[in-house]
C-alpha positions as CSV (number, residue, x, y, z in Angstrom):
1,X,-1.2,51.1,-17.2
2,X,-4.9,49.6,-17.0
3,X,-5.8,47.0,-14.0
4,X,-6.5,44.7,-16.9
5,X,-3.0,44.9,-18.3
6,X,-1.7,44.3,-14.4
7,X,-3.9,41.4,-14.2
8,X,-3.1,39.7,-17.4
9,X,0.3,40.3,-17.1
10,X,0.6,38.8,-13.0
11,X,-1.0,35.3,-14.9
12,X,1.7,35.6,-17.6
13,X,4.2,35.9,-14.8
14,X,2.8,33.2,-12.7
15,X,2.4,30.7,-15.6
16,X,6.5,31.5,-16.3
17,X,7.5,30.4,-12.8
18,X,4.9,27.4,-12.9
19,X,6.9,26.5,-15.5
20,X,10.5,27.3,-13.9
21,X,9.2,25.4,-10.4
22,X,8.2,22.7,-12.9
23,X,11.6,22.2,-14.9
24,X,13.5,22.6,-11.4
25,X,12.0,19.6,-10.0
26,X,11.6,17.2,-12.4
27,X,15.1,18.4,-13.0
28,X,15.9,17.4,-9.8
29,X,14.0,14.2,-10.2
30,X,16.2,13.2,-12.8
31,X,19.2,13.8,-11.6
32,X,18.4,11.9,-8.0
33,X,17.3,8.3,-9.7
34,X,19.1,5.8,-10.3
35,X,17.0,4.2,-12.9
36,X,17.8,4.9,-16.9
37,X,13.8,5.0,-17.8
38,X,13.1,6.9,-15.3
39,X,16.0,9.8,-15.5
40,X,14.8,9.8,-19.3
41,X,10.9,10.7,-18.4
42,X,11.9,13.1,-15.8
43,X,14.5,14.6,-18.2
44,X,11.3,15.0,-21.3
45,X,9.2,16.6,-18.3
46,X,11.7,18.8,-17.9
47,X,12.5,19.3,-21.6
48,X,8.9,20.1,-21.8
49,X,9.0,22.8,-19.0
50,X,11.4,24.5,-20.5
51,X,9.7,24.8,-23.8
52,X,6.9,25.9,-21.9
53,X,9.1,28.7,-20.6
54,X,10.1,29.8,-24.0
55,X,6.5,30.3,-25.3
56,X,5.0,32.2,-22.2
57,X,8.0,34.2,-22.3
58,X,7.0,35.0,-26.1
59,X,3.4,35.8,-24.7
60,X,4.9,37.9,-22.5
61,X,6.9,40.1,-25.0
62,X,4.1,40.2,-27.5
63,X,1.9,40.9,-24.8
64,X,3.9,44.2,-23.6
65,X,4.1,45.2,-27.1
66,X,0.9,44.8,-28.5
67,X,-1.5,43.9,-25.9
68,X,-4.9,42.0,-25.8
69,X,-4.1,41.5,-29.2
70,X,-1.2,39.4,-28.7
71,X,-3.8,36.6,-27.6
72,X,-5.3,36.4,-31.1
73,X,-3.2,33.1,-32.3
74,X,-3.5,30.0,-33.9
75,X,-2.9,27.4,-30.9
76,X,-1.1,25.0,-32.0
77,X,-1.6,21.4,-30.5
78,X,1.9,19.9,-29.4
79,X,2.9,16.6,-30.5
80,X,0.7,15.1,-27.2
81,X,1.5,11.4,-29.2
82,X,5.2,11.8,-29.5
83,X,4.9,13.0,-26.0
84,X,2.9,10.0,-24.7
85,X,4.9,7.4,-26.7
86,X,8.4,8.4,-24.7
87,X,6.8,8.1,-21.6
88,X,5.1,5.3,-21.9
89,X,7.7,2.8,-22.1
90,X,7.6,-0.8,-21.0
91,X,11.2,-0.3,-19.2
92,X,10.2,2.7,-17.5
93,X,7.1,0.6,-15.9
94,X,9.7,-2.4,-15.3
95,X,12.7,-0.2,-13.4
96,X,10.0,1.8,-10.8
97,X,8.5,-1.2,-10.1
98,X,9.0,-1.0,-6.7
99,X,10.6,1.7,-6.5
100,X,9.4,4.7,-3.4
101,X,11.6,7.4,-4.9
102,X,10.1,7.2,-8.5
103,X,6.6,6.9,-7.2
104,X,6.9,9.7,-4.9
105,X,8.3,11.7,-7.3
106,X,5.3,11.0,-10.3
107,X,3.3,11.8,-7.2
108,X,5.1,15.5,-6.5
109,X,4.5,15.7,-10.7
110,X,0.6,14.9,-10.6
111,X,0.2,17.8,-7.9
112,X,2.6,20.3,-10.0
113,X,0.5,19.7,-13.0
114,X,-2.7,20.0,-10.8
115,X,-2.1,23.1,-9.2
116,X,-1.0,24.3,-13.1
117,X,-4.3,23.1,-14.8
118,X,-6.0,25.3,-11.9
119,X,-4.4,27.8,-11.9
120,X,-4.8,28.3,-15.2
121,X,-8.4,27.1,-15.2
122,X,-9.2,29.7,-12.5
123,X,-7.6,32.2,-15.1
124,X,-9.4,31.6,-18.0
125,X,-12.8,31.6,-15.9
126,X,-11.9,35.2,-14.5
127,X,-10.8,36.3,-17.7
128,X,-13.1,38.8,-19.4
129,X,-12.2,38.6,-23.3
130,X,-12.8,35.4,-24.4
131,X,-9.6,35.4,-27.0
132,X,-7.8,35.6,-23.2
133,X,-9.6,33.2,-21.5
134,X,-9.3,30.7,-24.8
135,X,-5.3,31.5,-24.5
136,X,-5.5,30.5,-20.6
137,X,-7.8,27.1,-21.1
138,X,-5.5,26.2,-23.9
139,X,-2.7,26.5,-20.8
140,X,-5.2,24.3,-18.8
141,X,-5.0,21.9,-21.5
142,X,-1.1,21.8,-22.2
143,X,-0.8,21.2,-18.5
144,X,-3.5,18.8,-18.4
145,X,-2.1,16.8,-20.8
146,X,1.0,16.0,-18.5
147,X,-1.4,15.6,-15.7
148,X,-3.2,12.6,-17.5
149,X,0.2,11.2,-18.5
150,X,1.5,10.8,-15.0
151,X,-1.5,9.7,-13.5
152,X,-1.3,7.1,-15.6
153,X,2.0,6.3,-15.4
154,X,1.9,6.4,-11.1
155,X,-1.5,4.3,-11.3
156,X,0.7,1.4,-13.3
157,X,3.5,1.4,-11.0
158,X,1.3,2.2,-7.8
159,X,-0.9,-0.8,-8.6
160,X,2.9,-2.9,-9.4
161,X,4.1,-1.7,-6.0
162,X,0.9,-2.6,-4.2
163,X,1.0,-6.2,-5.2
164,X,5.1,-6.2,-4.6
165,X,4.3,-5.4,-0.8
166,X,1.7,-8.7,-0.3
């Protein structure tokens, strides 16, 4: 086996256990609040981290089977709106109002999703065929997208709990 098959295939298995470390906390998350809006965001997360498990593990196989030309695809976009519009929910901003262990934890997801969007990042700027690279960025993206969605979410709460404290 090539150094290039090695190499695309340790980033295969380091996105799968992104994904794994991913659903196990915000697993955890959700079973540890107490609030209903809350345990439903953390579960979607990690809904959403499991899906993502499913499709690299796909990669993978295709991957071992047919090689770089397993990265020649036709990305499709997941449903970022459907995604936004059950996490952004009135009741979710209402219940962790004030609440440490739902801000701490959106604050544990931002760094998750961080270190994922650079990892990948990183990946796709190593990468030397650009079909790869496009693959990795479009993992910078996915990740990214949950990034943006819970920076948002902790800066509304965060800002809440602030003023809470005067």
């Amino acid at each position: 086996m090539s150094t290039e098959f090695d190499a695309i295939t340790n980033v295969l298995k380091k996105a799968f256990q992104v994904e794994v470390d991913g659903f196990t906390f915000y697993s955890m998350a959700a079973e540890r609040t107490t609030k209903p809006a809350a345990q439903q965001l953390f579960e979607r997360l990690a809904r959403d981290e499991t899906e993502h498990q499913a499709y690299i593990r796909a990669v993978m196989r295709r991957y071992e089977e047919h090689g770089a030309s397993s990265f020649h695809f036709d990305p499709r976009d997941p449903d970022l709106a459907e995604f936004s519009s059950e996490i952004f929910t009135e009741s979710f901003k209402e219940q962790a109002r004030g609440e440490v262990f739902e801000a701490g934890a959106l604050s544990i997801g931002i760094q998750l999703e961080s270190n994922a969007v650079a990892f990948f990042s990183a990946a796709a700027h190593e990468a030397s065929d650009p079909q790869i690279s496009g693959f990795y960025r479009f993992l910078a993206d996915w990740e990214g997208f949950h990034l943006r969605t819970l920076e948002q979410l902790y800066d509304s709460i965060r800002v809440d709990f602030l003023l809470e404290e005067e």
